[in-house]
Wavefront OBJ file of the C-alpha trace (Angstrom):
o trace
v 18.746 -12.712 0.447
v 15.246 -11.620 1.595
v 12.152 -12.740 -0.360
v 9.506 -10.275 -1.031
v 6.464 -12.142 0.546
v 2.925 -10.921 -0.007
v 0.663 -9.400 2.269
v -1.866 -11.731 3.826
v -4.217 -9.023 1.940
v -2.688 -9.586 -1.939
v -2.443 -13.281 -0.745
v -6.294 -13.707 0.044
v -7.013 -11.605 -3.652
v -6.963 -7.980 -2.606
v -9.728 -5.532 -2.489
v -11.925 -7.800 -5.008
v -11.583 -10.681 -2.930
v -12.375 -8.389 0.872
v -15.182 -6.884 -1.173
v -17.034 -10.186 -2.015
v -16.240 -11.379 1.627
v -18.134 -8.279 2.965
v -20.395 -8.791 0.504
v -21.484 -12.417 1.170
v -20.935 -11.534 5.317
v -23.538 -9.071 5.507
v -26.022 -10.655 3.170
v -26.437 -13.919 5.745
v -25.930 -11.906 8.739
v -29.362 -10.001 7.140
v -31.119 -13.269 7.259
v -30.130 -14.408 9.978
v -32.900 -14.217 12.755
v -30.165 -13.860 16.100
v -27.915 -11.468 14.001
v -30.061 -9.804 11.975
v -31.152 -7.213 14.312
v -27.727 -6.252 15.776
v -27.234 -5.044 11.680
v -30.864 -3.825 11.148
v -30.339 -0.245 11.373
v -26.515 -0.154 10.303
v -26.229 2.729 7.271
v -25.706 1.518 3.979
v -22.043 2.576 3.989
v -21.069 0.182 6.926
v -19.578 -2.367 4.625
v -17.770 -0.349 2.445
v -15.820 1.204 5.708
v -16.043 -2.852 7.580
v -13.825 -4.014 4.310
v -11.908 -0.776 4.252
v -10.644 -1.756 8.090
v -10.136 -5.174 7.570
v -8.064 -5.122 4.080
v -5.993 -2.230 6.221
v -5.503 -5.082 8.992
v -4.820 -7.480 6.644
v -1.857 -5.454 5.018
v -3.431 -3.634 2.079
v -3.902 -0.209 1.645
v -4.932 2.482 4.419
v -8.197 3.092 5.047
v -8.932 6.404 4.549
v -11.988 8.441 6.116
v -14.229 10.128 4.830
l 1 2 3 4 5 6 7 8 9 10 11 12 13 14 15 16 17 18 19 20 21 22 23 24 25 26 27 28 29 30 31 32 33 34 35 36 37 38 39 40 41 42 43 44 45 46 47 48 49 50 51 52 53 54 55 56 57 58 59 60 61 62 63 64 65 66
C-alpha cells in the first residue's frame, strides 16, 4: 500500500509560506551592500515570477507566464 506523501512544496506551507520566503529574500538582499546591486535594477515583478519557479521546483503548481 502506497502512502500519499506531500510535496516538498505543501510540506514547507505552500504558496504562503514561498511567498514570505521571497519576501524576506529580497528585502536583505536590498540591503545588502555586495548583493544589493546585482538586484538594483530588477523590475518589480521579479519576485512574484522567482517564487512562481521555485514553488514549481519544489512540487507545487506550474508556473505559468505571463
Amino acid at each position: 500500500m502506497k502512502k500519499d506523501v506531500p510535496s516538498l512544496y505543501d510540506w514547507a506551507g505552500g504558496g504562503e509560506a514561498f511567498n514570505r520566503l521571497t519576501e524576506v529574500f529580497y528585502a536583505k538582499v536590498l540591503q545588502d551592500p555586495l548583493l544589493e546591486p546585482v538586484f538594483r535594477n530588477m523590475s518589480d515583478d521579479h519576485p512574484q515570477h522567482r517564487t512562481a519557479f521555485i514553488g514549481e521546483v519544489f512540487g507545487g503548481p506550474a508556473a505559468t507566464a505571463k
